[in-house]
SELUM-581694 format. One record per residue (C-alpha): residue number from 1; y, x negated, z. Coordinates in pm, 1 decimal. Layout:
N
<atom nr="NUM" yy="Y" xx="X" zz="Z"/>
...
end
This chain:
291
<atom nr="1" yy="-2533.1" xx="-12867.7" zz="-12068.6"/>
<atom nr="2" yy="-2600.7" xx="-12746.0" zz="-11695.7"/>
<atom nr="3" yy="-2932.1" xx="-12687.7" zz="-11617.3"/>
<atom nr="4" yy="-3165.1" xx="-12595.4" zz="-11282.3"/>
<atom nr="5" yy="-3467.0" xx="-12678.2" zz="-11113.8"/>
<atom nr="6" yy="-3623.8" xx="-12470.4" zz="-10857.4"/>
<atom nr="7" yy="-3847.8" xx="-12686.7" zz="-10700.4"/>
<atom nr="8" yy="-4162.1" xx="-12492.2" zz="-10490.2"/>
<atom nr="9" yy="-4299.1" xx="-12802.7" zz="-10264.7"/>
<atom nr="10" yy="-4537.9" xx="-12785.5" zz="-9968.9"/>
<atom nr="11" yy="-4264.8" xx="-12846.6" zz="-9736.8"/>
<atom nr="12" yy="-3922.6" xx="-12712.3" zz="-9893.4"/>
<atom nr="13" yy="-3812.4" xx="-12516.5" zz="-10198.0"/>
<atom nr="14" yy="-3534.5" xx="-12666.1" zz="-10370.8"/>
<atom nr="15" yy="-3268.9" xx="-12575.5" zz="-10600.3"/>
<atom nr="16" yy="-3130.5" xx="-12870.6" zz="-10802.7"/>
<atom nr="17" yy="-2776.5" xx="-12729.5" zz="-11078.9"/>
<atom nr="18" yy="-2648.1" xx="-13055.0" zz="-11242.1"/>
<atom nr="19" yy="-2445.3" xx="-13138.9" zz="-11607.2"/>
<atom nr="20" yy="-2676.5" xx="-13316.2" zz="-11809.0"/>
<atom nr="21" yy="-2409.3" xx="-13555.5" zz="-12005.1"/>
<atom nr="22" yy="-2373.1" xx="-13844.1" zz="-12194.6"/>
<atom nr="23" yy="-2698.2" xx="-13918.9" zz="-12080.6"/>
<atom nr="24" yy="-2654.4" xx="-13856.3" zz="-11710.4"/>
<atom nr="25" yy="-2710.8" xx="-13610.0" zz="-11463.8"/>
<atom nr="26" yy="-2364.2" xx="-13508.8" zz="-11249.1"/>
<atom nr="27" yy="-2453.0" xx="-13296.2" zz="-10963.9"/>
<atom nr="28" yy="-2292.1" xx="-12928.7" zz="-10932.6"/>
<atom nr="29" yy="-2520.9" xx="-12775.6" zz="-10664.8"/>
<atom nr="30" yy="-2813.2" xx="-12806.9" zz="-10448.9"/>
<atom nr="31" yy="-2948.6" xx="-12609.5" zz="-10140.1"/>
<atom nr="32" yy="-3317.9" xx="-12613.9" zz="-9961.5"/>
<atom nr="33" yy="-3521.5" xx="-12379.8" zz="-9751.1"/>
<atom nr="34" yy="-3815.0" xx="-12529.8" zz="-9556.2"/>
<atom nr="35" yy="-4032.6" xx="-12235.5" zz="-9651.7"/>
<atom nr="36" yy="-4333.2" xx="-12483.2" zz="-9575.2"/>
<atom nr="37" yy="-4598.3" xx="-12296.7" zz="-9781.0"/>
<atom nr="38" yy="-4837.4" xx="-12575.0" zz="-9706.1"/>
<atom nr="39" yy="-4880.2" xx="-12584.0" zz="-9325.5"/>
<atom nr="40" yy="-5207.3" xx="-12525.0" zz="-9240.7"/>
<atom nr="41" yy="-5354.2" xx="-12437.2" zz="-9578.8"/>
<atom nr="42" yy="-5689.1" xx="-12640.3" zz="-9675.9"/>
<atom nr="43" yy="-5746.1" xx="-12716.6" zz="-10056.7"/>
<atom nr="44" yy="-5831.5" xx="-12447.7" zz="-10193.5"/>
<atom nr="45" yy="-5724.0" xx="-12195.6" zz="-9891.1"/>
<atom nr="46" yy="-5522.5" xx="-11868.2" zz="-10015.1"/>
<atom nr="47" yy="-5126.0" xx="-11897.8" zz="-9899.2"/>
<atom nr="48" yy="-5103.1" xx="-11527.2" zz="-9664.3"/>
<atom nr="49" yy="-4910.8" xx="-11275.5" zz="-9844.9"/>
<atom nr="50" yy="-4614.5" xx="-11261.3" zz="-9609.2"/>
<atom nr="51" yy="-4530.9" xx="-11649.2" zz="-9690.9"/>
<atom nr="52" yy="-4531.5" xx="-11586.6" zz="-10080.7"/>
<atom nr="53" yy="-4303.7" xx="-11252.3" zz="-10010.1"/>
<atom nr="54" yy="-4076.1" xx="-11518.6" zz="-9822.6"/>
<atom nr="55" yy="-4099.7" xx="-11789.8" zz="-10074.8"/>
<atom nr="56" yy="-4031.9" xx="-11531.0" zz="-10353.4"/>
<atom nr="57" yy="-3700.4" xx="-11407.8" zz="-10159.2"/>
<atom nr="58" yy="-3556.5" xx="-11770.1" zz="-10142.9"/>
<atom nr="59" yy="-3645.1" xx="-11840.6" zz="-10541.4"/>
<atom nr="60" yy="-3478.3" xx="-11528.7" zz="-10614.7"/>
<atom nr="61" yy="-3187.4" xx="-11657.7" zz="-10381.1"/>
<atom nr="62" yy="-3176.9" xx="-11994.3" zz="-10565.5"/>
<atom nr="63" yy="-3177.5" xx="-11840.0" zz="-10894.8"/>
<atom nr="64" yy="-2870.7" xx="-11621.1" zz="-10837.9"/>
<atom nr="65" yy="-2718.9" xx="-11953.3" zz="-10742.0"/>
<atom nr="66" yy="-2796.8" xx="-12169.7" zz="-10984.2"/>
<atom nr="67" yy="-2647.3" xx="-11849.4" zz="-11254.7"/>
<atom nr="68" yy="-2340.2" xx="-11834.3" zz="-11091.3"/>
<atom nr="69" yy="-2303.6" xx="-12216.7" zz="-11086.7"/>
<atom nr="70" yy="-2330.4" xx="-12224.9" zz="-11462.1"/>
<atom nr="71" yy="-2691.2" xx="-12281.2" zz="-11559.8"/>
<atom nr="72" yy="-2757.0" xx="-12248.0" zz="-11911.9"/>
<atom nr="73" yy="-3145.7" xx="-12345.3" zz="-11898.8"/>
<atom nr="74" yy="-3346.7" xx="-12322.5" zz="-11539.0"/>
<atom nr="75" yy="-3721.1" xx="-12469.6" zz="-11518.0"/>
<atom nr="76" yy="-3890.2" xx="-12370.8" zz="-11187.0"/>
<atom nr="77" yy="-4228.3" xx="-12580.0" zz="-11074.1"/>
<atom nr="78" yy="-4442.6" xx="-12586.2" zz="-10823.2"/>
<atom nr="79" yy="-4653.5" xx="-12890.6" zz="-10675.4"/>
<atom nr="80" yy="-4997.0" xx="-12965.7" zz="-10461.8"/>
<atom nr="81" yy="-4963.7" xx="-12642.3" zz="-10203.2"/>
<atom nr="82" yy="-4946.0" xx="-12374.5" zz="-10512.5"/>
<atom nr="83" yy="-5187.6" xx="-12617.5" zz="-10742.1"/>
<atom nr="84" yy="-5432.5" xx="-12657.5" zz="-10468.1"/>
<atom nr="85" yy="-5395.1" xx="-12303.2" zz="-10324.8"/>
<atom nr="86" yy="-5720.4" xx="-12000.0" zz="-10414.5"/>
<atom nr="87" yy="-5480.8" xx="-11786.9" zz="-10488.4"/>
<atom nr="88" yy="-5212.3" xx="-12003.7" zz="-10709.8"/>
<atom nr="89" yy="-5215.3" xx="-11690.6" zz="-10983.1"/>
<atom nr="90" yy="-5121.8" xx="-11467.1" zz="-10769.5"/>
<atom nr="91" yy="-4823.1" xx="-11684.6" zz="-10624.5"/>
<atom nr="92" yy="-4712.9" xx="-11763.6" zz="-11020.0"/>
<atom nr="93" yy="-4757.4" xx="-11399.6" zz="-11069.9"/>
<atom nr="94" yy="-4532.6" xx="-11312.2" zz="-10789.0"/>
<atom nr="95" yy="-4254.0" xx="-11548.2" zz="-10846.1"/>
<atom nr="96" yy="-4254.6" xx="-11394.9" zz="-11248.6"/>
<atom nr="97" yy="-4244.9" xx="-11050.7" zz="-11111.7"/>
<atom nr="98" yy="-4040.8" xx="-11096.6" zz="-10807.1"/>
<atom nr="99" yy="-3784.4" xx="-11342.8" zz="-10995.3"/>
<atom nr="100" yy="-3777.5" xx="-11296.9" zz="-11340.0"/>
<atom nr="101" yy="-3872.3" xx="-11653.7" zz="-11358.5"/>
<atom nr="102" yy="-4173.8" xx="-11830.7" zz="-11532.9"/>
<atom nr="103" yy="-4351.8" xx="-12103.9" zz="-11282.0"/>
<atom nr="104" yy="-4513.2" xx="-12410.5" zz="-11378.2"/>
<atom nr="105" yy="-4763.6" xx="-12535.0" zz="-11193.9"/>
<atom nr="106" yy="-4720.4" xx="-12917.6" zz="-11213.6"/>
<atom nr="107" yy="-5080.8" xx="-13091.6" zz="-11279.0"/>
<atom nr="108" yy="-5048.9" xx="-13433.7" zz="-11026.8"/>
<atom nr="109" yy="-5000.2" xx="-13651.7" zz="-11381.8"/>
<atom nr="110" yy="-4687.8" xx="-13446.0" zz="-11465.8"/>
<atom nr="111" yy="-4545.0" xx="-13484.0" zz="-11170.0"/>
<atom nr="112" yy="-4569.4" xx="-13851.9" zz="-11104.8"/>
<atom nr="113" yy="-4435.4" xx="-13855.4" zz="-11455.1"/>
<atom nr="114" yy="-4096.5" xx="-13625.5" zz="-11426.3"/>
<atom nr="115" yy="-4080.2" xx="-13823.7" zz="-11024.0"/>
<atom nr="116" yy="-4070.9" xx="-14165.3" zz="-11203.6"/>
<atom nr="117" yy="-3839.0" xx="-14041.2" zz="-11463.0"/>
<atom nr="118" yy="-3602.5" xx="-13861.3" zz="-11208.5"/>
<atom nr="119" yy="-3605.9" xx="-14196.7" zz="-11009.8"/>
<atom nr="120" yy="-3551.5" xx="-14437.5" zz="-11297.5"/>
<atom nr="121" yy="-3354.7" xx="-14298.9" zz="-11521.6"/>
<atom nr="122" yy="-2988.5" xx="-14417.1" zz="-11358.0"/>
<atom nr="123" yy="-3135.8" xx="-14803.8" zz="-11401.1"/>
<atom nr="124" yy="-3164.7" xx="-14778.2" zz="-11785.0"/>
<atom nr="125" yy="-3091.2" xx="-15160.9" zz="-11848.3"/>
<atom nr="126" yy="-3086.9" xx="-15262.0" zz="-11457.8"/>
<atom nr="127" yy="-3443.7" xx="-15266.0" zz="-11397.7"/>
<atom nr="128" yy="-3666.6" xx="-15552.9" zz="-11573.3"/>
<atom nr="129" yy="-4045.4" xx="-15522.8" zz="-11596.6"/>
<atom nr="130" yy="-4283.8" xx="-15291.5" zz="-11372.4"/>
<atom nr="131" yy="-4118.8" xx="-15022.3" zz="-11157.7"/>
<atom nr="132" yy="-4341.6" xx="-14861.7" zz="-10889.6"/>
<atom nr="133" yy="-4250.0" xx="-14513.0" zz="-10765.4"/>
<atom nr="134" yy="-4367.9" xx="-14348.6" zz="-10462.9"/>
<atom nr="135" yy="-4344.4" xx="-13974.8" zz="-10427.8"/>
<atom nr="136" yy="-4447.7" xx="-13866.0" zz="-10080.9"/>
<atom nr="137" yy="-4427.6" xx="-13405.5" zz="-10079.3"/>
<atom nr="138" yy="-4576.4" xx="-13249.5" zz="-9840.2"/>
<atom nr="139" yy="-4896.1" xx="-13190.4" zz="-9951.0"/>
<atom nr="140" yy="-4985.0" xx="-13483.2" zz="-10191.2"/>
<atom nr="141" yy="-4830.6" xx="-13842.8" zz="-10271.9"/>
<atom nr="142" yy="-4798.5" xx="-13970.6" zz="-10616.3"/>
<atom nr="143" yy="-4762.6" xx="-14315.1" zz="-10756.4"/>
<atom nr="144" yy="-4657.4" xx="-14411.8" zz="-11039.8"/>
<atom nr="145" yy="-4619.1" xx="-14771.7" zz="-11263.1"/>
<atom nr="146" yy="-4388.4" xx="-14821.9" zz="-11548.3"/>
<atom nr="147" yy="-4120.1" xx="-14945.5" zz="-11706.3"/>
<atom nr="148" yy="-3773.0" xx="-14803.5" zz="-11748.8"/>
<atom nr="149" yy="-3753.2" xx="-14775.1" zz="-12117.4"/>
<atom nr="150" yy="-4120.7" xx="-14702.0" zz="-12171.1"/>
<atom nr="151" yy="-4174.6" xx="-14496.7" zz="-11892.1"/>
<atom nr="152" yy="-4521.5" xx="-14454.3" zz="-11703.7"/>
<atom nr="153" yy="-4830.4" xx="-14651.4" zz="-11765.0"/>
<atom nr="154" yy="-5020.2" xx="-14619.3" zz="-11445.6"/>
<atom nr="155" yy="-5021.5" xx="-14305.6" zz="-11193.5"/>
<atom nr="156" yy="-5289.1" xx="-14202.0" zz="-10888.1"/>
<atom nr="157" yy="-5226.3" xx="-13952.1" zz="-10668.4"/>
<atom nr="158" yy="-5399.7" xx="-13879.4" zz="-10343.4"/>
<atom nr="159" yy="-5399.0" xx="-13535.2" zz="-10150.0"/>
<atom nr="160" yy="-5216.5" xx="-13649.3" zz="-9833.5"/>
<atom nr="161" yy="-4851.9" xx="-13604.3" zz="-9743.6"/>
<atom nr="162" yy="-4612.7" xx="-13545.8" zz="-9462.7"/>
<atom nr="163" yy="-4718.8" xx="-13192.8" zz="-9404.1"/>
<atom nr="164" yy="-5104.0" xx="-13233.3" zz="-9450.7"/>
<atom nr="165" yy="-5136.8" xx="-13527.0" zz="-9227.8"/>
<atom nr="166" yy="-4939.2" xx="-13392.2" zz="-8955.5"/>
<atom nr="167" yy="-5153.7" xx="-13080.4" zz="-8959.3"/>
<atom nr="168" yy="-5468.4" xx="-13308.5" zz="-8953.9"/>
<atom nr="169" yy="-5374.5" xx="-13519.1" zz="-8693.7"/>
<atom nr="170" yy="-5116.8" xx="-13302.3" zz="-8487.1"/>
<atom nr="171" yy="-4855.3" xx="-13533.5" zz="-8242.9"/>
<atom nr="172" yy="-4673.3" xx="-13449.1" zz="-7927.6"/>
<atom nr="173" yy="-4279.4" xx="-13454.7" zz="-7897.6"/>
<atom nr="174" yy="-4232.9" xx="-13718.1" zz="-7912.9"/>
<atom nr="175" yy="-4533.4" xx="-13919.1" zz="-8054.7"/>
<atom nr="176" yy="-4677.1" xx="-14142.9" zz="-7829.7"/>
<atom nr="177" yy="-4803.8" xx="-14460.7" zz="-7974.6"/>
<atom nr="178" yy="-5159.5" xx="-14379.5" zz="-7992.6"/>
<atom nr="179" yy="-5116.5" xx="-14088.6" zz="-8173.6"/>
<atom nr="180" yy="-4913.1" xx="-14314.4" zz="-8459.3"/>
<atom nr="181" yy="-5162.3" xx="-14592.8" zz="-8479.1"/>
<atom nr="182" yy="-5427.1" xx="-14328.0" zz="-8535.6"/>
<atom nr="183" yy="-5231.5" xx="-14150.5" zz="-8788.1"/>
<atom nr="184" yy="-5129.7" xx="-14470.6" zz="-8959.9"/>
<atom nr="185" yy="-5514.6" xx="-14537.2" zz="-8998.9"/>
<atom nr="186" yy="-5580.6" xx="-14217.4" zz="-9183.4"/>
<atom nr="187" yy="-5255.7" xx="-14299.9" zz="-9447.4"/>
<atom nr="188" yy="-5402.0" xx="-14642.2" zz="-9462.3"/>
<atom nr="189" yy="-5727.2" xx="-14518.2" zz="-9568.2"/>
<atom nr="190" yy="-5567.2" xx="-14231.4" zz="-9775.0"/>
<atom nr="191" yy="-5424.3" xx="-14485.1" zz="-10011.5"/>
<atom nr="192" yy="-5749.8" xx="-14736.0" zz="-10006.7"/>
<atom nr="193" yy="-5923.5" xx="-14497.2" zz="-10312.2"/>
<atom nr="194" yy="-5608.5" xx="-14632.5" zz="-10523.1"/>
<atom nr="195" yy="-5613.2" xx="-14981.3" zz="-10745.7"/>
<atom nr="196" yy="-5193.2" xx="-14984.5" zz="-10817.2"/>
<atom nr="197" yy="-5096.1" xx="-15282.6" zz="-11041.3"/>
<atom nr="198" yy="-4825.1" xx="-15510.0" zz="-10958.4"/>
<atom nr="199" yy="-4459.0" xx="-15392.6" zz="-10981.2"/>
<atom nr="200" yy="-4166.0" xx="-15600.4" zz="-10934.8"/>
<atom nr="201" yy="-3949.5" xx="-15341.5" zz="-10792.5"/>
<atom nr="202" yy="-4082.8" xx="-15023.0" zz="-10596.4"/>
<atom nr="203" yy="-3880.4" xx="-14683.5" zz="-10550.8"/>
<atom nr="204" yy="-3953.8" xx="-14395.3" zz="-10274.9"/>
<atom nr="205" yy="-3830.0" xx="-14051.4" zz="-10307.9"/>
<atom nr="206" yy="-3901.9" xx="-13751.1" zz="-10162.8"/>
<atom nr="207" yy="-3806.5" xx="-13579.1" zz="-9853.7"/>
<atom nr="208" yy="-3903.5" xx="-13820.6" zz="-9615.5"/>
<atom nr="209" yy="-3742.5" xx="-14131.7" zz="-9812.1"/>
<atom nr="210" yy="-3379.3" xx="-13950.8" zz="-9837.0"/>
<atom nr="211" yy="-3393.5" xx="-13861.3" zz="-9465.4"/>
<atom nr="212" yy="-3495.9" xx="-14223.4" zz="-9372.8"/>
<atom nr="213" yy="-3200.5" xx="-14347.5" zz="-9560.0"/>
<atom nr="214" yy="-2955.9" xx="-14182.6" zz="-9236.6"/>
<atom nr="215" yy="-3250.5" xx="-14365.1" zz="-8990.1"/>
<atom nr="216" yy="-3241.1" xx="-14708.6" zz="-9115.7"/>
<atom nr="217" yy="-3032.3" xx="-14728.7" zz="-9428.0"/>
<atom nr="218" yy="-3144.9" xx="-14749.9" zz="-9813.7"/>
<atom nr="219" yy="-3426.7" xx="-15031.9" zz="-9736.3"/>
<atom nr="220" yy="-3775.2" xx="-14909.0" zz="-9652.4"/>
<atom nr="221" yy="-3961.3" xx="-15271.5" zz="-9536.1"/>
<atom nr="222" yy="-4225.3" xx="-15281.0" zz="-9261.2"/>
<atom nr="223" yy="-3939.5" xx="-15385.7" zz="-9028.8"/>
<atom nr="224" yy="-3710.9" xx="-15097.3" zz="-9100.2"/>
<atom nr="225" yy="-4020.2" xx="-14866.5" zz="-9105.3"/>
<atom nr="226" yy="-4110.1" xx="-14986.8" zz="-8767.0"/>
<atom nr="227" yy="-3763.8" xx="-14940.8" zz="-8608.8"/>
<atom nr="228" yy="-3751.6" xx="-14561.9" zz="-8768.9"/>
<atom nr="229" yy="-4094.7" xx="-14489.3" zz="-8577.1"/>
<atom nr="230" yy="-3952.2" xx="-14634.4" zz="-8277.6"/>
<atom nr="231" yy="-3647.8" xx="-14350.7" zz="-8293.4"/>
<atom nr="232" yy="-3897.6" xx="-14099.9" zz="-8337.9"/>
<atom nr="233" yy="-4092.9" xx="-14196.2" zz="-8031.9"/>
<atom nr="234" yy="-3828.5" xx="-14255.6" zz="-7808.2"/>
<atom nr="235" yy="-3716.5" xx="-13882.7" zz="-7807.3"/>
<atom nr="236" yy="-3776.3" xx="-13547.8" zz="-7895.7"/>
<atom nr="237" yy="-3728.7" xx="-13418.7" zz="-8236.1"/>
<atom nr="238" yy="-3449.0" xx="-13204.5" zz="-8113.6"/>
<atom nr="239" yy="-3239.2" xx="-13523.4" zz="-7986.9"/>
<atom nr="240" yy="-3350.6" xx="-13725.1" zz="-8336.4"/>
<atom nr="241" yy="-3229.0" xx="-13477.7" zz="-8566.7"/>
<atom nr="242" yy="-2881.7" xx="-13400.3" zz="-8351.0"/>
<atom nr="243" yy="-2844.1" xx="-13783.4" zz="-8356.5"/>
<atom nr="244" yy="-2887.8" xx="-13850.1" zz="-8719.5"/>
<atom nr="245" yy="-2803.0" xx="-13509.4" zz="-8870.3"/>
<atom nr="246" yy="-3162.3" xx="-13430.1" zz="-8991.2"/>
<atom nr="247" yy="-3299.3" xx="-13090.8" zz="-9005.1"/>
<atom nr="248" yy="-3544.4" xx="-13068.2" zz="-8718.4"/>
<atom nr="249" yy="-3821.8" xx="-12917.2" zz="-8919.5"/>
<atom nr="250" yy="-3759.8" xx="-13295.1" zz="-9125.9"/>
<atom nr="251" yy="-3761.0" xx="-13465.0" zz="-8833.7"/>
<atom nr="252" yy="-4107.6" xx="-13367.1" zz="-8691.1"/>
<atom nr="253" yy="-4236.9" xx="-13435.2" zz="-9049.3"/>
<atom nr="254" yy="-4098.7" xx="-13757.6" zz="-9050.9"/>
<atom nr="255" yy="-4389.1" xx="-14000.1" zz="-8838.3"/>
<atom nr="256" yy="-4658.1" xx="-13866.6" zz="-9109.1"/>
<atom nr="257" yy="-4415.9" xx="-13955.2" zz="-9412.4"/>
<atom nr="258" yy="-4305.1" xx="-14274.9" zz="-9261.2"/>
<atom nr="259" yy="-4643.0" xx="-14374.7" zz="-9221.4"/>
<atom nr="260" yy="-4725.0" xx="-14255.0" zz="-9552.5"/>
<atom nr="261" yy="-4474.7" xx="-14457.2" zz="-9725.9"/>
<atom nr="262" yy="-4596.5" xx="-14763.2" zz="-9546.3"/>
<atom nr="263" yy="-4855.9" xx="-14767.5" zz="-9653.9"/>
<atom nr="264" yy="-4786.7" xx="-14753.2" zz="-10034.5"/>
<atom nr="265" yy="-4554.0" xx="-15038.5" zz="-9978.8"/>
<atom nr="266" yy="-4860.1" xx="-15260.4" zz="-9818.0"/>
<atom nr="267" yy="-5057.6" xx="-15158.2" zz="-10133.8"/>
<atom nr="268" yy="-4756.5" xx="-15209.5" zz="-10366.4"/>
<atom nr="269" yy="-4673.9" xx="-15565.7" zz="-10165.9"/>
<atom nr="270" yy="-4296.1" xx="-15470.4" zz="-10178.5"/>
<atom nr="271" yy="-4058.1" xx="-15300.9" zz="-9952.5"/>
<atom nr="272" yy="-3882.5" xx="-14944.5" zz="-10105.6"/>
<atom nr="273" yy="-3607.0" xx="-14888.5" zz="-10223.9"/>
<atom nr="274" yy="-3482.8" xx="-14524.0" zz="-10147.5"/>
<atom nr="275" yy="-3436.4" xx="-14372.7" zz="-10491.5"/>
<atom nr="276" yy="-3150.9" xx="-14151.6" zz="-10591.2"/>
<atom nr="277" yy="-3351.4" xx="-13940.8" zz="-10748.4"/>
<atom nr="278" yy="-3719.9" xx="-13773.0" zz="-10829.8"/>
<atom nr="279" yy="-3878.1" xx="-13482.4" zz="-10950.5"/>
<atom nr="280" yy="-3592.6" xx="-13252.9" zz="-10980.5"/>
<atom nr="281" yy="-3383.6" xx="-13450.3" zz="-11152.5"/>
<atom nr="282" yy="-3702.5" xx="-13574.4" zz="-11377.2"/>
<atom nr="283" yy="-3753.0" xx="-13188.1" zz="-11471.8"/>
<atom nr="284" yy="-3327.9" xx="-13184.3" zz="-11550.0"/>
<atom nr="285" yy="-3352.5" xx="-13476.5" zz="-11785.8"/>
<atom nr="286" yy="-3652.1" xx="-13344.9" zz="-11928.4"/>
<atom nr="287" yy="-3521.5" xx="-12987.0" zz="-11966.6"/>
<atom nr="288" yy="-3202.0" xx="-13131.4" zz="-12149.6"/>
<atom nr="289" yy="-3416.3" xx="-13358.1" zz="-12405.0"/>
<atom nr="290" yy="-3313.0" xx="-13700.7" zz="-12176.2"/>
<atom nr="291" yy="-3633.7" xx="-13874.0" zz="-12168.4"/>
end
């Protein structure tokens, strides 16, 4: 069966086509847009009319994709910039009218769910005891504990991400240090309001993970995290994402999510693993019956 997520973040929306097979997902397509419908947008704050025409144009875009690459079943969600938006009807509304396609609006326990799942899934009988994911979007970070074959038995999320701290706490080009220890205080206390259990093995996914994989390889540890923000603040975002073949609009997203992932891994007490997969794949496998 090939099926299709459309994927509606704060930062990106995302089209995911893979072959749901013998228990696996095999990737046939995927393409983003940083449509970044959360910049600037307080809980609770209406997204302007001209960004949900725009984000409405690339679903429709994704969804003539994803057809002609085969899709026999296509789920399309959305995450903490439509959930937390005033006007999150009238985006849904939009997107069904606009599209042709029904939007879920992913509550923060869902998501953590289909993240863990998404990340998890490919270490069916490689993976003993507690698994911690980390989910860092744009606009919210979810955490979740849980075993592989049982799946989630702890989640918290909190309402900071890459997107929403770097519009609280804007930085220059490049970052100077005082700027990052500041920021790194407010994703410090960001993750304080959380009591995680213990997890012998912790996972981060999510924009900011993938793109750190090309910074400092497939190991997030304080070292590795240290070295990435030491990249970022060396030169401008322009050189960075030349360098490593990042998308800019990644790349000046990047300090907030680094920082963000830090600290989960101080609260977890274990370094991340970059995870080949998260929500988009944990919306495939639940879309073709994979749990």
């Amino acid at each position: 069966m090939v099926c299709a997520c459309i994927d509606i973040g704060s930062n990106t929306t995302r089209v995911l086509v893979a072959e749901a097979q013998r228990g696996r997902l095999t990737e046939v397509l995927q393409r983003r847009a940083f449509t970044r419908l959360g910049r600037g947008l307080p809980e609770g704050g209406r997204i302007p009319r001209a960004k949900i025409d725009e984000v409405v144009r690339v679903v429709d875009e994704q969804r003539r994709l994803a057809e002609s690459a085969g899709a026999q079943a296509l789920r399309a969600v959305a995450t903490a910039a439509i959930r937390g938006a005033g006007n999150r009807d009238e985006v849904v509304d939009a997107v069904g009218g606009g599209c042709g396609v029904e939007l879920t609006v992913l509550d923060a326990e869902e998501e953590a769910r289909l993240a863990f799942l998404g990340a998890t899934h490919a270490h069916a009988g490689l993976l003993d005891g507690a698994v911690g994911v980390v989910d860092v979007g744009g606009g919210s970070t979810e955490i979740a504990v849980g075993t592989v074959d049982d799946g989630v038995r702890w989640w918290g999320s909190v309402p900071v991400g890459s997107s929403r701290l770097t519009d609280d706490a804007p930085l220059s080009d490049p970052p100077t240090h005082a700027q990052l220890t500041a920021m790194d205080g407010r994703a410090r206390a960001a993750l304080a309001v959380l009591d995680i259990p213990s997890a012998g093995y912790a996972m981060g996914v999510g924009g900011s993970a993938t793109s750190l994989r090309r910074l400092v390889g497939p190991v997030l540890d304080a070292e590795s995290l240290a070295r990435a923000l030491d990249v970022l603040a060396a030169e401008p975002a322009a050189a960075v994402a030349e360098r490593f073949a990042i998308e800019p609009e990644r790349v000046a997203l990047l300090p907030a999510g680094i920082l963000v992932l830090a600290a989960a891994a101080r609260r977890l007490g274990r370094e991340l693993h970059v995870g080949c997969g998260g929500l988009r794949e944990g919306v495939l496998l639940d879309l073709a019956g994979l749990r």
